[in-house]
FILUM-653906 format. One record per atom (N, C-alpha, C): x, y, z. Coordinates in pm, whole numbers, plus 32768, in hexadecimal, padded with zeros to 4 digits. Layout:
<sites>
XYZ ...
</sites>
This chain:
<sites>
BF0ED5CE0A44 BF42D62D09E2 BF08D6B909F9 BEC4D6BE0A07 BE4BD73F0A49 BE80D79B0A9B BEA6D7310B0C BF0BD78D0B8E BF7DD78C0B45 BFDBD76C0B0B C08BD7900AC3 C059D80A0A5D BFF5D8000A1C BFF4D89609D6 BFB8D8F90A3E BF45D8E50A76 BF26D94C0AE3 BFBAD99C0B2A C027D9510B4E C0A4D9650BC7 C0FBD9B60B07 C0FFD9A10AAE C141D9CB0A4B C100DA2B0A47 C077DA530A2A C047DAD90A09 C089DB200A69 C050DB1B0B07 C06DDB650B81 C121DB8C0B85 C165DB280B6A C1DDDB610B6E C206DBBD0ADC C1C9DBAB0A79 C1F3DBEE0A0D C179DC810A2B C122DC820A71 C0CADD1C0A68 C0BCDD490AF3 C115DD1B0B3E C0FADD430BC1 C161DD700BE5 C1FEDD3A0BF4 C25ADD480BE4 C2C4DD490B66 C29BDDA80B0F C2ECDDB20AA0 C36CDD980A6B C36BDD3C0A16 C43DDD330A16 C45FDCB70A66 C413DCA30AB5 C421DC030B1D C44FDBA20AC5 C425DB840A3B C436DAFB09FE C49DDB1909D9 C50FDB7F09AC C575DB95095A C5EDDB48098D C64DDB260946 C696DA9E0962 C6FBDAF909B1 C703DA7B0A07 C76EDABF0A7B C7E0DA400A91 C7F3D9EF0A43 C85AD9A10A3A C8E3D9D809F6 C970D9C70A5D C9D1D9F60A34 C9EFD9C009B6 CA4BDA41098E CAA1DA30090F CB3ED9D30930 CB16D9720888 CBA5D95308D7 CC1BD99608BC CC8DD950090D CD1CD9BB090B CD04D9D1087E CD47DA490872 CD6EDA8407E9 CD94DAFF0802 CDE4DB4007B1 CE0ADBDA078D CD94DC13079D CD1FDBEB0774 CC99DC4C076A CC57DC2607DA CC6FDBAE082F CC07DBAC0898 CC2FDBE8091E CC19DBC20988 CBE0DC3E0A16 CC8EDC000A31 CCD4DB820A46 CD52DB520A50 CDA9DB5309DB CE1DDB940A06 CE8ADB6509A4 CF1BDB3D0A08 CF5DDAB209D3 CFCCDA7E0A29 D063DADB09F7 D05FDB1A0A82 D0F8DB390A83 D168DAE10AD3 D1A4DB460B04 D230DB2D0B45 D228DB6B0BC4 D275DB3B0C3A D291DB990CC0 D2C6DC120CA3 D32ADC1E0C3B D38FDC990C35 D367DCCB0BF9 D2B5DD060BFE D26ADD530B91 D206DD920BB9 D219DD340C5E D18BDD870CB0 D1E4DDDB0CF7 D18BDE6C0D07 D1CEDEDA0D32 D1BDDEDF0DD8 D228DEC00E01 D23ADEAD0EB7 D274DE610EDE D243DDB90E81 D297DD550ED0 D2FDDD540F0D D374DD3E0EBE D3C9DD530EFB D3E5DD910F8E D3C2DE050FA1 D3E1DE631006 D387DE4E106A D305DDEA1059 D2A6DDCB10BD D2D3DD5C1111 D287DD581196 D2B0DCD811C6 D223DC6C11E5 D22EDC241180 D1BCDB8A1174 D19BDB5911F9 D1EFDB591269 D1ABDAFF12E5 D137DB1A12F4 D123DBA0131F D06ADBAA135D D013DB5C12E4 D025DB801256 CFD4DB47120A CFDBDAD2121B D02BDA771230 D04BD9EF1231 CFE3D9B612A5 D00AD9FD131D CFB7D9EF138D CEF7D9D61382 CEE1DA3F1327 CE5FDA3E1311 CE48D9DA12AC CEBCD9C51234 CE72D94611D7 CE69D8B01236 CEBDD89812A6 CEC2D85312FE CE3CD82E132C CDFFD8A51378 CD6BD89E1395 CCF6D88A134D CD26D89D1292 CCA8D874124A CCCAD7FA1228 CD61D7A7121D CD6AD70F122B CCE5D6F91277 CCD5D71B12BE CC4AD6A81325 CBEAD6C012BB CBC9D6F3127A CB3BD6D31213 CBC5D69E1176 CBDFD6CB115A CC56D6BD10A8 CC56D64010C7 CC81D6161133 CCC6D590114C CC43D52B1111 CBD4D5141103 CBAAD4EB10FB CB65D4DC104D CB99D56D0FFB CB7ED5680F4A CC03D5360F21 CBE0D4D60EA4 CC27D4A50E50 CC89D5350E13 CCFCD5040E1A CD50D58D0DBE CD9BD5BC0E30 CD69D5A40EE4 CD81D5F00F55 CDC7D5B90F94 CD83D4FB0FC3 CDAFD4AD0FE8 CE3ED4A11036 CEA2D4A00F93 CF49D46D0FAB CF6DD4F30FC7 CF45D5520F8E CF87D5F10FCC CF8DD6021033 CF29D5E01088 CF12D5FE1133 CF5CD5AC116F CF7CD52D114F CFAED4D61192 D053D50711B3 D05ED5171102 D10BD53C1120 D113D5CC1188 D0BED61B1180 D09ED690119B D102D657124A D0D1D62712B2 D0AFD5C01330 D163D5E11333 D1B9D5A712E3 D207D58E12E7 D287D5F612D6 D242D67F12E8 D296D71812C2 D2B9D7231343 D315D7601358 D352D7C213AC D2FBD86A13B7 D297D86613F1 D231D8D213F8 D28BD9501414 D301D97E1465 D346D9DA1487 D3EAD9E31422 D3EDD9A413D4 D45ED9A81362 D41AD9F912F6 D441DA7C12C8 D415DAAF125B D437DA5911E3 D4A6DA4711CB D4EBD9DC114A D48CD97D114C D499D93711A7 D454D8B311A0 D3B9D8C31163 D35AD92011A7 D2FCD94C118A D2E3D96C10E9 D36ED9BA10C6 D34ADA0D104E D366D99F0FE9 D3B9D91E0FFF D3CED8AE0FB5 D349D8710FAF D303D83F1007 D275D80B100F D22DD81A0F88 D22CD8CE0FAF D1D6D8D50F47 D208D8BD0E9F D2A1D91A0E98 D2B4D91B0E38 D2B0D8740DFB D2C0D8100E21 D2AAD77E0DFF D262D7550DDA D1DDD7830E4D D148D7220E26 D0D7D79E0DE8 D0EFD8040E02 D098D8600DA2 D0BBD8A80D41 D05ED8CB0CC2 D079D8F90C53 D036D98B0C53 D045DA070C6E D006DA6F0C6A CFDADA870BEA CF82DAD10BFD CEFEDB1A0B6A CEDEDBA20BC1 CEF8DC180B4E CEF5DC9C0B49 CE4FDC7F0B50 CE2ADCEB0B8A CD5DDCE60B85 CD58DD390B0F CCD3DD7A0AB3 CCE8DDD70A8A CC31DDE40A4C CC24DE470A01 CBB9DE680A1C CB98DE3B0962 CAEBDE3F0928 CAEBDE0308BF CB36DE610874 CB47DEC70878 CB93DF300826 CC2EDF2E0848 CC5ADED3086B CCE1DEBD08A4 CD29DF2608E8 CCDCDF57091E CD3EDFBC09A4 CD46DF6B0A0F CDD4DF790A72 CDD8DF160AD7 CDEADF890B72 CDA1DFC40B55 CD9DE04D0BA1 CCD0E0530BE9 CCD2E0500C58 CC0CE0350C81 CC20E0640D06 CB97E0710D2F CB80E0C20DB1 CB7BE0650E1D CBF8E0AA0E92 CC1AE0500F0A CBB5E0B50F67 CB62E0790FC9 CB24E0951032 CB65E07310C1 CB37E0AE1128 CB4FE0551181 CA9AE04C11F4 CAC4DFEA122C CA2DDFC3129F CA81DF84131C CA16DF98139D CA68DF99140D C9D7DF6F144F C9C6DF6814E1 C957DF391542 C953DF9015A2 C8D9DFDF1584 C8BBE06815E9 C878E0131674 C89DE09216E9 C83DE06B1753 C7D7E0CC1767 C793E05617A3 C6FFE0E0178E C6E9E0CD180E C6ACE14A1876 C636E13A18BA C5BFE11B188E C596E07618FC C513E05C18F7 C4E6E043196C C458DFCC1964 C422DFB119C3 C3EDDF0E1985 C3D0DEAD19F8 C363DE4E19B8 C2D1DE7F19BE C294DEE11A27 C247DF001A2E C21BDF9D19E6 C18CDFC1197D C199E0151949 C16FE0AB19A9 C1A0E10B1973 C181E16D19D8 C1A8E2171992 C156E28419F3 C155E2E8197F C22CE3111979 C250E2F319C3 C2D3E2E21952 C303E2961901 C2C3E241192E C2EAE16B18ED C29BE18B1888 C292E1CD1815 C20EE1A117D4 C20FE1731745 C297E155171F C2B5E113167D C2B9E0901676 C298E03E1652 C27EDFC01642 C2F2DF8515D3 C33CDEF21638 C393DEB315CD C329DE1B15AF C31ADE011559 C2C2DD91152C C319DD241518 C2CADCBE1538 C316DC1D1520 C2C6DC251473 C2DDDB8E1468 C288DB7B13F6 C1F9DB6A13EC C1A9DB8D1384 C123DB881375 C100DB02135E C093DAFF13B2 C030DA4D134C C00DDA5512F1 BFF5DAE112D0 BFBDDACB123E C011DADE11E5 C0B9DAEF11EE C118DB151184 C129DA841150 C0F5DA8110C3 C10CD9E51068 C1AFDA191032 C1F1D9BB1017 C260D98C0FB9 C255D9440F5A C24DD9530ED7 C244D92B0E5D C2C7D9000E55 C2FED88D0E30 C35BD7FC0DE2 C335D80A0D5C C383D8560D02 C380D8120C95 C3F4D7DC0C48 C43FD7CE0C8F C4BED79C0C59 C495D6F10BEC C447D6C30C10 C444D6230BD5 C3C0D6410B60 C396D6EE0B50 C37FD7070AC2 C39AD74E0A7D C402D7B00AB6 C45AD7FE0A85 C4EED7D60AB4 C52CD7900A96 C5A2D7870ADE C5E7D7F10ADD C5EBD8360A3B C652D8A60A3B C62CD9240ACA C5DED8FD0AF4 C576D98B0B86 C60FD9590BCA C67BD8DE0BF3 C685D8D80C65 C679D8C00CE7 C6C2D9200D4B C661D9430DC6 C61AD9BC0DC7 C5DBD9D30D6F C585DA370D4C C4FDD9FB0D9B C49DDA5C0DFB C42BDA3A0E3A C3CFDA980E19 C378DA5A0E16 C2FEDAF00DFC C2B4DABD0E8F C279DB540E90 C23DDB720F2B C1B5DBA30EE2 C15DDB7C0F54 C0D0DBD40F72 C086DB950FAD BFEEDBA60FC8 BFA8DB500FFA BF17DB630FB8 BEA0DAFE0FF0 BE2DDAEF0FAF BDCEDB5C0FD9 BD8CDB670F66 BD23DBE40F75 BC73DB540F38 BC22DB450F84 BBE1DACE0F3E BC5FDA6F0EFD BC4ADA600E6A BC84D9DB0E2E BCFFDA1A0DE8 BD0CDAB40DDB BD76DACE0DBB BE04DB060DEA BE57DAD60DE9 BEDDDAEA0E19 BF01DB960DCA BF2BDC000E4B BF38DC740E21 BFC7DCAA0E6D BFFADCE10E33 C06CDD380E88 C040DD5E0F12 C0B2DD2D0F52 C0B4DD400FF1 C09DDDE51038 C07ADE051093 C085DE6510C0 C0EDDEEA10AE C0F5DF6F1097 C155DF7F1074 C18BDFED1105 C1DDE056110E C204E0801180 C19BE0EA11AC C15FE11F1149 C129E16B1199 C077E13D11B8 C083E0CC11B7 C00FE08611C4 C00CE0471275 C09EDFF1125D C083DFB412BC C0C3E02F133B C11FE0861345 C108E0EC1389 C09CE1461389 C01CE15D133A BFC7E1A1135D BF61E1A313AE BF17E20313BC BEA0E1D01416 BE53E1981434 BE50E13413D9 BE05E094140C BE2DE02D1422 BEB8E0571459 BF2ADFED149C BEDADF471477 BEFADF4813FA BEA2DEB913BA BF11DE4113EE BF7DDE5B1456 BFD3DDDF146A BFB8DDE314D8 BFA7DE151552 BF78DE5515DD BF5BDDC6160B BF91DD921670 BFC6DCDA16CE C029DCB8166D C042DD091632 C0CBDCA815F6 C17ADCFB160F C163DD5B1678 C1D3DDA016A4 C257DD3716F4 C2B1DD4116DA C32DDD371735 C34FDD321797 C358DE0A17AA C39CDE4B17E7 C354DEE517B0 C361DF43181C C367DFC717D1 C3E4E00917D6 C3BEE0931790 C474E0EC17E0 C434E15F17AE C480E1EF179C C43FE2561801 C446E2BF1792 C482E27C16FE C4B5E2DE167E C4A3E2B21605 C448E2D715A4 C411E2BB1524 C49AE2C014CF C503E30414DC C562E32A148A C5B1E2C7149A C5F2E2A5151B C648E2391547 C5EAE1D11538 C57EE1A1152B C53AE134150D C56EE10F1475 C547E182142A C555E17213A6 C5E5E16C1364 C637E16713C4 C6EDE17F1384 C6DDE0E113AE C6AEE0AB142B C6CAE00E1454 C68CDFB213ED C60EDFB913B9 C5BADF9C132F C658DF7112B4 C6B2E0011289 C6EBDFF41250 C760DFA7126F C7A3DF9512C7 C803DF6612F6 C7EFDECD1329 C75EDE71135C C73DDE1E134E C760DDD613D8 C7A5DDDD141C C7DBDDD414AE C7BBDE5414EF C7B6DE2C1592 C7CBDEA515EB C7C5DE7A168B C7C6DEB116CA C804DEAF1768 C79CDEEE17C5 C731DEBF17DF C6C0DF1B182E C6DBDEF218D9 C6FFDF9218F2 C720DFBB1981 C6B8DFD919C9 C6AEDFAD1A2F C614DFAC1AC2 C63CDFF91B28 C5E0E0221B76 C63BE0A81BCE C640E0521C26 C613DFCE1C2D C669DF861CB3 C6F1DF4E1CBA C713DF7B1C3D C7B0DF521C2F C7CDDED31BD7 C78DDEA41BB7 C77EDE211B68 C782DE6A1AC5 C788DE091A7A C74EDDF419D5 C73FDD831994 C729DD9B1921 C6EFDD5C18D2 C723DD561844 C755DCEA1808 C7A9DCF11774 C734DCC1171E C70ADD2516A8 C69FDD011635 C724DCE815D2 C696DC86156B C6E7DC7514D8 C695DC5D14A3 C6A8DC8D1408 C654DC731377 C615DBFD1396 C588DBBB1384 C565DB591371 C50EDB5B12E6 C4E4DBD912A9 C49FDBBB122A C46FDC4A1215 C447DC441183 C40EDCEB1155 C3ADDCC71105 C360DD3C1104 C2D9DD3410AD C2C5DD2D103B C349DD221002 C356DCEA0F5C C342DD770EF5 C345DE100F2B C346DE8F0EEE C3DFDEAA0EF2 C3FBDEDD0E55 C490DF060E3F C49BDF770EC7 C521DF880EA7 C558DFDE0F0D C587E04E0EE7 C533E0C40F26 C567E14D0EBD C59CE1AF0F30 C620E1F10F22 C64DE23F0F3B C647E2DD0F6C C62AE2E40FD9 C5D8E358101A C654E3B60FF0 C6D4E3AA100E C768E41D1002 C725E45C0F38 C722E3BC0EFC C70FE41A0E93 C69FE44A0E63 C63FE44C0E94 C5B7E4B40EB0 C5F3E51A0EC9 C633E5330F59 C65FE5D40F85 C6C3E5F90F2D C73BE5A40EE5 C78BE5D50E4B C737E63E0E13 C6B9E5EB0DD1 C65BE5CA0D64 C61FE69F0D60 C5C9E67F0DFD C577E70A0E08 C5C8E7890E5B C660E7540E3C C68AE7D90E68 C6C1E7E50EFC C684E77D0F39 C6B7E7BE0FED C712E7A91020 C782E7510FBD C81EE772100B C85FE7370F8B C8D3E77D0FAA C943E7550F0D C986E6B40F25 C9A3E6A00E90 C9EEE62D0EBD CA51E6390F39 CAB1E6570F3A CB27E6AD0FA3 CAE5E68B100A CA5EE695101D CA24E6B710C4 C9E9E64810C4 CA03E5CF106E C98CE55E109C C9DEE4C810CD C99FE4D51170 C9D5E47311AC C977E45E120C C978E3D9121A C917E39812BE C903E42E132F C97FE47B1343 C972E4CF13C8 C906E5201371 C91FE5301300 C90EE5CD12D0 C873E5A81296 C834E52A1274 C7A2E5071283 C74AE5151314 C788E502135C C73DE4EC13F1 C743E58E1416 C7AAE5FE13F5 C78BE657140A C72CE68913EC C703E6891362 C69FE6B0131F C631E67C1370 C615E6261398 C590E5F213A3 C564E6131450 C5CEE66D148F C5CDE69814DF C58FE73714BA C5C5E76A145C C5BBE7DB142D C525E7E71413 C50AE78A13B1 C471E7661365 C437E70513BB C3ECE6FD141C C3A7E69F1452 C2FCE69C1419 C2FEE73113B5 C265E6F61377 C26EE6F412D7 C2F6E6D1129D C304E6841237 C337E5FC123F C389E5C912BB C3B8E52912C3 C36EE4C912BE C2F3E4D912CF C297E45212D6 C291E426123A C252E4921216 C244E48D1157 C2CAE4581128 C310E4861148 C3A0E47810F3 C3C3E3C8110D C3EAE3A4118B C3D2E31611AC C360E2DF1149 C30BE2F61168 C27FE2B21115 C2C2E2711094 C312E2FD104B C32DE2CC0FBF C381E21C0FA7 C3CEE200100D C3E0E19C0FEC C387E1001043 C346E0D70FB5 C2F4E06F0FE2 C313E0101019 C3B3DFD21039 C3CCDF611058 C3EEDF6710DD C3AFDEF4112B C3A5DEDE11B0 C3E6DE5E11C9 C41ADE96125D C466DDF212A9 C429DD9F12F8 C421DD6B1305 C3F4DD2A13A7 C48FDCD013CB C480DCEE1490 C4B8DC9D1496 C4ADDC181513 C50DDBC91514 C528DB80157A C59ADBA41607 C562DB761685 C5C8DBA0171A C637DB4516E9 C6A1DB43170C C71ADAC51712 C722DA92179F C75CDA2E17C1 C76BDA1F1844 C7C8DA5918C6 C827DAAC1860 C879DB0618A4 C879DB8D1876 C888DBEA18F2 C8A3DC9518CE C943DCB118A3 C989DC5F18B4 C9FCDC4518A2 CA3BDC38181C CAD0DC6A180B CB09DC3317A3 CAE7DC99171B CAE1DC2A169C CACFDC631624 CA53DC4A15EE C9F9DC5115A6 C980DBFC1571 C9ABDB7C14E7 C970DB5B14CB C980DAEE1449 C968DB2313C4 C9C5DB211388 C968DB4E12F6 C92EDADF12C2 C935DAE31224 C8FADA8311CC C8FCD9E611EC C989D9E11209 C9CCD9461206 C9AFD92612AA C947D94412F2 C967D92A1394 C9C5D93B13E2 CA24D98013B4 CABAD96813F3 CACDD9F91439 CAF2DA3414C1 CAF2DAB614FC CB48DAEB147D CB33DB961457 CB82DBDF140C CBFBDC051463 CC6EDC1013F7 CCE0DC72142E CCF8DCB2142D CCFBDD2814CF CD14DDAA147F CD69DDDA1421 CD6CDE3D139D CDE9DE631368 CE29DDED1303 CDE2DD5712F8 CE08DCD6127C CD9CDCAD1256 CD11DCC11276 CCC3DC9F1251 CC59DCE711BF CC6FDCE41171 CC2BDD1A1102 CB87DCD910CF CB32DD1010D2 CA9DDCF3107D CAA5DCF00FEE CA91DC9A0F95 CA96DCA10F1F C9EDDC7B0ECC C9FEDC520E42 C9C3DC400E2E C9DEDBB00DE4 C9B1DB410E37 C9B8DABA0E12 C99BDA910DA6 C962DACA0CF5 C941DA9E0C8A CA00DA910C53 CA25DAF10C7D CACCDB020C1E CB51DAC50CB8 CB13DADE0CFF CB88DAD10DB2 CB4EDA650DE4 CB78DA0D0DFB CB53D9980E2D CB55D9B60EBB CAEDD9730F07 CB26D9B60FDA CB78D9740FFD CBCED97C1040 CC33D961108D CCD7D9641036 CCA7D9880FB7 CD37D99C0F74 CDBADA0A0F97 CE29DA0B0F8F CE49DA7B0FD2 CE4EDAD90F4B CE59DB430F7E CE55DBD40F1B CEE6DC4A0F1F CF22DC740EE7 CF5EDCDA0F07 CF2FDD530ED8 CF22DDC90F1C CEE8DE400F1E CF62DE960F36 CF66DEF90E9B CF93DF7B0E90 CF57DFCD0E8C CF5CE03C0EFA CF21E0AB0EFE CF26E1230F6E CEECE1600F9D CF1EE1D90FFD CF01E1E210A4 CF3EE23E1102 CED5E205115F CE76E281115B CE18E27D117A CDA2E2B5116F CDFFE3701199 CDB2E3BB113E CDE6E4481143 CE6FE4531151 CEC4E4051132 CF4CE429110E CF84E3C9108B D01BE40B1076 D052E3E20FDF D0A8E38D0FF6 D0A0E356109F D10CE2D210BF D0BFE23A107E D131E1EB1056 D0CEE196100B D0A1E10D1080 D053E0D21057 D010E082109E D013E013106B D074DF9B1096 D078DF57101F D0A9DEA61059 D03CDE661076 D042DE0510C7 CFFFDD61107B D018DCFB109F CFC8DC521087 CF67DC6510C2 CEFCDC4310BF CE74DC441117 CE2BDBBF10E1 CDB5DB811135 CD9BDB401123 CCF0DB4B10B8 CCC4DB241078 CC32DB24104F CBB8DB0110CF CBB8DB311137 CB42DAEB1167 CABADB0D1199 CA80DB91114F CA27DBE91152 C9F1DBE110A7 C958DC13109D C90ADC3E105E C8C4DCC11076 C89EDD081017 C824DD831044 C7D5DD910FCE C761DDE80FC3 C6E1DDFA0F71 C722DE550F1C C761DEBC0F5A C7C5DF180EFA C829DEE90EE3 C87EDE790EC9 C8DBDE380E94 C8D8DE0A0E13 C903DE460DAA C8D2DDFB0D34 C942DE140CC1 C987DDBA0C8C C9F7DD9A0C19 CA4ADD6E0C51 CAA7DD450BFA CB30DD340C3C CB8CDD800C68 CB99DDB20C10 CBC4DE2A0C62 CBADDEBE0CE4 CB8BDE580D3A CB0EDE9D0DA3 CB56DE630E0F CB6ADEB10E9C CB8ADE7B0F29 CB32DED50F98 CB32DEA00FE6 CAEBDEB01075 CB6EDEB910EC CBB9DF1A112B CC21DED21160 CBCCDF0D11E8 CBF1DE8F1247 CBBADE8A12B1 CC10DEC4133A CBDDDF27138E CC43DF4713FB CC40DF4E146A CBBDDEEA1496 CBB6DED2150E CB62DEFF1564 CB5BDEE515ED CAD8DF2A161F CAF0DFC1168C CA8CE00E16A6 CAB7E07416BF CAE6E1041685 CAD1E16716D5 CAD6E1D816AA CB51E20F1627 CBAEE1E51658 CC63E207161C CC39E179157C CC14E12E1583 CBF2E0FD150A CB8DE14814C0 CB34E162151A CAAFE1A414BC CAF6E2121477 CB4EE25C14BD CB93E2DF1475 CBEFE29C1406 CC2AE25013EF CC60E220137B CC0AE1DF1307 CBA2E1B11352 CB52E14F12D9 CAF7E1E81296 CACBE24512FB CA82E2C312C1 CAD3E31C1242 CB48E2FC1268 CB94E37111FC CBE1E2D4117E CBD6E2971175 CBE5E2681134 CB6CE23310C6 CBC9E2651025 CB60E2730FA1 CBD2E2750F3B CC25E2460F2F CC79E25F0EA8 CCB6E1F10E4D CD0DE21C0DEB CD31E1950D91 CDA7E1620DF0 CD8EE0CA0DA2 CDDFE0540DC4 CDE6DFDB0D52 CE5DDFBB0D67 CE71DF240D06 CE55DEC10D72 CE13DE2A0D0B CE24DDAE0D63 CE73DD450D16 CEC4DCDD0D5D CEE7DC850D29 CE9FDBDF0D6C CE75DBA70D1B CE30DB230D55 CEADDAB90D4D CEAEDA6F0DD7 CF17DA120DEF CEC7D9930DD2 CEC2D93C0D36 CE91D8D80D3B CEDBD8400D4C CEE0D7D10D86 CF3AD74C0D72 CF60D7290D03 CFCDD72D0D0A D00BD6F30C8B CFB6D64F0C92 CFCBD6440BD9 CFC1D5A70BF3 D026D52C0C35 CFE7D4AD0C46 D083D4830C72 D132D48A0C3A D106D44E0BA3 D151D44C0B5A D176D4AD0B2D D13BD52D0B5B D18CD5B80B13 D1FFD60C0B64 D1E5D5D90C2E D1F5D6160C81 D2ABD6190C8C D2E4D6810C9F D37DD67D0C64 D3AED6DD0CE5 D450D6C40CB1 D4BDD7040D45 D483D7A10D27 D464D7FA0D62 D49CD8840DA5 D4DFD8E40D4C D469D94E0D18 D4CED9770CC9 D4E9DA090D1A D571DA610D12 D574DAD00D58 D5B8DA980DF2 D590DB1E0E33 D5BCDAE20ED6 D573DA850F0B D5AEDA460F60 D577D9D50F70 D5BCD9400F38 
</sites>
């Protein structure tokens, strides 16, 4: 009993707000879901479902295996993948859409996008090589308290031991400072504090060797410090207008300011570490293990979006008033992901993505595609 209140204090005075219930609401007019109709979400119609279909296809390999997922995937097997009708019947049959919306019932939230930069590096460190990507620490503990808090979730608390007491983990400008307190526990290096720190955010990345080779990183864990927003720091003190704030238009700055960027980074405490994959190739994995797609793959936040559900997303393409308005699949998470009404849209790896995922920051609707029950599941309503 000693240690369950000790792990209760620490999460209630260490990490504040940790215990607060994070179990969904159910459907209702007032909760994060409310059940509509197809001929109500703004796009359908005029969109075309295959690619989405394609990608709920690929989270069948994990769905297939939860109760509720099972008979959906199966019939799923049995579509005509290149028939729009057929497709758009699928769904309209076996899924029941729910408007997302926020506790104040707006169904209007901030769409992002994230993509997989390449960086110059090295395996070996050197005075250009000289930023360090970290695997995981031995000493980073993971706190379970789900089986005494159930309502936590997958909620984890992080830190490690100081003597007998468990204290918040390292924070960024610790373990980047000058007593490189992680130092044998490097990766890889690469050759840019700034592009280090956009890959941090983005959680994947592509490290290029001047022998022509690379190397594909991915998220393997963080130091358990919220995640605070360097763009709205520079909002905050003035150094560029909203209008001017985008991925390009941060890295300028810090080109500009090279003896204010360290500080400014500093401010946000939360750190990544990651893991090599076995290929430089391809896409990386998000949440659900499954490679992302470019352009269908969305990050959500799994308390209200279940992963692998499909989603439809209304909204813009980044710096223009053409609308953007596609099925995507759930199969990403992020640290800055949070409500339901929240997306991550993912665009792939490389430069021409990074420029879309950088300028993208604006509103969007979601619609969650959940299984009908058996007995509820009915003909097609609309086209189709």
């Amino acid at each position: 009993m000693r240690i369950l209140r000790f792990f209760s204090a620490f999460c209630v005075l260490v990490l504040a707000g940790c215990l607060a219930p994070v179990t969904e609401k159910p459907v209702a007019e007032k909760g994060p879901r409310v059940a509509t109709t197809y001929d109500r979400i703004s796009g359908w119609a005029e969109s075309d479902p295959r690619p989405g279909f394609d990608v709920f296809m690929k989270s069948c390999r994990s769905l297939a295996r939860r109760d509720g997922w099972r008979d959906v995937c199966e019939s799923a097997k049995w579509v005509d993948s290149e028939n729009r009708t057929e497709v758009l019947r699928f769904f309209h049959e076996y899924f029941t859409p729910y408007r997302l919306q926020t506790p104040d019932g707006e169904s209007s939230g901030l769409i992002t996008g994230y993509y997989v930069p390449n960086l110059n590096g090295s395996r070996e460190p050197s005075e250009r090589f000289s930023w360090p990507l970290y695997g995981v620490p031995d000493d980073l503990l993971v706190i379970d308290l789900r089986e005494v808090y159930p309502a936590l979730g997958d909620y984890r608390l992080r830190g490690r031991l100081e003597g007998r007491r468990v204290v918040p983990y390292l924070t960024r400008g610790k373990i980047d400072g000058e007593e490189q307190p992680l130092q044998g526990n490097e990766l890889l290096w690469v050759d840019d504090p700034v592009e280090l720190f956009f890959l941090h955010i983005q959680g994947s990345g592509r490290i290029q060797f001047e022998d022509g080779s690379a190397a594909m990183v991915n998220y393997a864990d963080q130091n358990g410090h919220p995640y605070r927003s360097i763009g709205k720091l520079l909002l905050d003190r003035g150094e560029m207008t909203r209008h001017q704030m985008s991925m390009q238009n941060i890295r300028a700055w810090a080109r500009d300011n090279p003896d204010k960027t360290r500080d400014l980074l500093d401010e946000n405490p939360s750190y990544i570490f990651f893991r090599e994959l076995d290929t430089a190739d391809g896409n990386p994995p998000g949440a659900m293990g499954l490679p992302l797609t470019p352009g269908y793959s969305l990050a959500v936040d799994p308390r209200y979006v279940p992963l692998g559900a499909p989603v439809f997303l209304d909204t813009r393409w980044p710096g223009e008033e053409r609308p953007l308005q596609r099925l995507m699949g759930a199969q990403d998470t992020g640290g800055a992901i949070k409500g339901a009404v929240r997306g991550d849209f993912y665009w792939g790896v490389g430069e021409e993505a990074g420029s879309y995922a950088g300028r993208m920051k604006q509103q969007g609707a979601l619609w969650l595609l959940l299984p009908r029950e058996p007995e509820k599941q009915s003909p097609p309503t609309g086209e189709g």
